[in-house]
N, C-alpha and C positions, 0 to 999 in steps of 0.2 A: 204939384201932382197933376194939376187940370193942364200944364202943359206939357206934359211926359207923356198925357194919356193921347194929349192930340198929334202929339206925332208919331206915337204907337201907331193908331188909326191911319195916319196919312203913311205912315211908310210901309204899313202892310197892303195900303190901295196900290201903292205904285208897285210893288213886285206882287200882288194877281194882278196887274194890268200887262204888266211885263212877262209874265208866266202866259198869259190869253195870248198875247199879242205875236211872242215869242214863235211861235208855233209855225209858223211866215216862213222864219229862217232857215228850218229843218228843209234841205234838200231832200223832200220824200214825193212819190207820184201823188195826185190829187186825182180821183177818180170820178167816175158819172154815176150815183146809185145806178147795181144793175148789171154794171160792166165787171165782168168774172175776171175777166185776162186780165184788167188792169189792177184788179183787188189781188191776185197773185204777184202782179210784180210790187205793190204797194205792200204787204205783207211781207216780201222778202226784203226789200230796201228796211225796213221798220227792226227787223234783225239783224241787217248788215250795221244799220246806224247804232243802233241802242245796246248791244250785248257788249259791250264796255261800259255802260251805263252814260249816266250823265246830270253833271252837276247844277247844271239850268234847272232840270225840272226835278233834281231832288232823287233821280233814280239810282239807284244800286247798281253795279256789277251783276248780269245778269249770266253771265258766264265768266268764273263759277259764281255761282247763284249759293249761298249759305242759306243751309235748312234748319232746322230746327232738331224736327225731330219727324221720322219716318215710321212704321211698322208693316213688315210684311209677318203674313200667318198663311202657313200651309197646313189645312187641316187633316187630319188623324188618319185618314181613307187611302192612303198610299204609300207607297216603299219611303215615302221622305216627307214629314210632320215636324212642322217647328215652326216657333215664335220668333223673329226676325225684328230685333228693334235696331235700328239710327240714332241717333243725336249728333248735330252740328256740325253736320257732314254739308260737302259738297256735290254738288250738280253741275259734269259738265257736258258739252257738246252740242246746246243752243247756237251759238255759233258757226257751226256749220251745218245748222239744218236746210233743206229745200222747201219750200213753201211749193205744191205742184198742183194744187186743186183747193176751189174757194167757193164758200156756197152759201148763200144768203146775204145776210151784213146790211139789209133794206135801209132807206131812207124813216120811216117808222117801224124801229127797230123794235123797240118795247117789247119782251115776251116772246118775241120771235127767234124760232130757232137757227143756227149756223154752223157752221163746218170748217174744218183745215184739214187740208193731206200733204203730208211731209216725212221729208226721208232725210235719213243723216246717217254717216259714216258708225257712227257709235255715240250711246248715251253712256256714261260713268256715274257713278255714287261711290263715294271716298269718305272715310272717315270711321271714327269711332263706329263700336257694334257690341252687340251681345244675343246670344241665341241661346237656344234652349227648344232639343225638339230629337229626335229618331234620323238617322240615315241606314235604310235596312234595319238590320235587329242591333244598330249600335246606338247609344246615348251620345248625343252632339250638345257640348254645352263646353260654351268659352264668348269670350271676350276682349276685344283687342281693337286693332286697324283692318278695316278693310276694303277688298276693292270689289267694284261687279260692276262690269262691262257688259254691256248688248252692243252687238255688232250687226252693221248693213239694216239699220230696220227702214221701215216701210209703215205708216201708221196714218188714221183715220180718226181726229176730235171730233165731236157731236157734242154740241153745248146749247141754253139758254142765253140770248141777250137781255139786260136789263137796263132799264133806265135810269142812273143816279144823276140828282140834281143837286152843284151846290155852287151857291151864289150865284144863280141863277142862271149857269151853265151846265150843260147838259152831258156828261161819262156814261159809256157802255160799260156794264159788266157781266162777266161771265160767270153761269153758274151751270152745277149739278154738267159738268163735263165726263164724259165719258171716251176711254183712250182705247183702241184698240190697233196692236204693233203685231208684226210678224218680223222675227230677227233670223239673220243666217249662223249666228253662232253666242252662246253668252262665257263669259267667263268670270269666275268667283275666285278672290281671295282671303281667307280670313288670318290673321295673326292669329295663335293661339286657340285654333279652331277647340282642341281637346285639352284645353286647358295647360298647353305644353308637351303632351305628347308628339313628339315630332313623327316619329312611325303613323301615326290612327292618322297626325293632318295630310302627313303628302297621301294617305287611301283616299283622304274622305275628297279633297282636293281632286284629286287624278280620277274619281268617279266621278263628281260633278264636273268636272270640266269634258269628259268623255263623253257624257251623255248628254248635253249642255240644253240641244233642243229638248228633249223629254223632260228634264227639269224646269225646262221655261216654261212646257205647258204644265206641267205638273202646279207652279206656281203660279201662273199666268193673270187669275182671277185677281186676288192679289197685288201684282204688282201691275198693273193696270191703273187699280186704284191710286198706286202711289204717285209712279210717274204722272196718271191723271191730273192730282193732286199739285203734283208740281207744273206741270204746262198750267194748268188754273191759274199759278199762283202769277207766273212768269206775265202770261195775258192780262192780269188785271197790275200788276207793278206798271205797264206802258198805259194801258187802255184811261187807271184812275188818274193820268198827269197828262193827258193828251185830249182836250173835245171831240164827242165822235165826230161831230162835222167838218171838224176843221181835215179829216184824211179822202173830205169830198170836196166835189166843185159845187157851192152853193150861191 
């Protein structure tokens, strides 16, 4: 038992040795705290490398990205009111985001606040749904596969950094993010939007997708949170397996 335990101990030193050390090998820019232009091209290489994820450090598929569970709610005050839940759906289009404006990320990060500005062709959410909620004076409530697309956005995070410390190395992470996107067009599909009624879905469908910006604001507040929700999640899968310093020149 006393020698099982000792080489427990010693072979988990050598792969975090090899996890720290690793870090070396990743062909990503190393920047000067400070330096904007380069923290932009270092954020985009950092998407270009990881969003296939990677087995060194334990990451995930980051596109598509498996979620859990989602909820948008559009409240009661408008032509369109309804409870919007997810489960185990997918996130894609991390991938081909632009990383285009970079703002903070200091040398003593701690508490300090940061930014990203990035644009990408289209975000998706795929997968299971269920809703429950009014489009005009009609009852919308179904359940099935769905799809919703934002197209051409344009967006702006605003976050907290913090300082996680373990084993005596030091991870940035992001909190209380805040997402705000402007899109040129969204489109929604639900399976089974009325439950089977195939007449009410292609109405309920061919309104929302005609109106698509108006419903985007209509929902906007919402789904903010969500996407928000999700870039958080995305930024901390890389940021907890990565030393912040190690993406400087120190």
């Amino acid at each position: 038992m006393k020698v099982s335990l000792f080489y427990t101990i010693i072979i988990g030193f050598v792969l975090k040795v090899r996890l720290i050390k690793g870090f070396n090998t990743f062909k990503f820019t190393k920047c000067d705290y400070g330096d904007m232009k380069c923290a932009v091209n270092l954020q985009q290489e950092i998407i270009d490398q990881f969003w296939r994820g990677n087995e060194e450090l334990e990451l995930p598929p980051l596109d598509p990205l498996r979620i859990k569970n989602a909820t948008l709610v559009q409240p009661s005050n408008g032509a369109i009111n309804f409870n919007l839940q997810f489960r185990d759906f997918d996130f894609l289009g991390y991938r081909d985001t632009q990383i285009t404006d970079v703002v903070g990320w200091p040398e003593d990060y701690d508490g300090t606040k940061a930014e990203l500005e990035i644009k990408a062709p289209r975000f998706t959410l795929i997968g299971p749904y269920r809703i429950n909620g009014k489009l005009l004076l009609l009852d919308i409530k179904g359940s099935g596969t769905s799809n919703v697309t934002l197209e051409n956005i344009l967006g702006r995070m605003k976050f907290k950094l913090k300082k996680i410390v373990k084993d005596n190395v030091e991870y940035a992470e992001v909190e209380k993010l805040k997402l705000n996107i402007n899109i040129s067009r969204m489109h929604m599909h639900f399976d089974q939007l009325f439950n089977g009624d195939k007449q009410m879905e292609e109405y309920g469908h061919q309104f929302i997708n005609e109106n698509s910006k108006l419903v985007f604001e209509d929902i906007k507040p919402s789904a903010m949170k969500t996407f928000g929700q999700i870039w958080q999640d995305i930024l901390n899968h890389i940021l907890s397996r990565i030393p912040y310093r190690s993406f400087f020149n120190v």
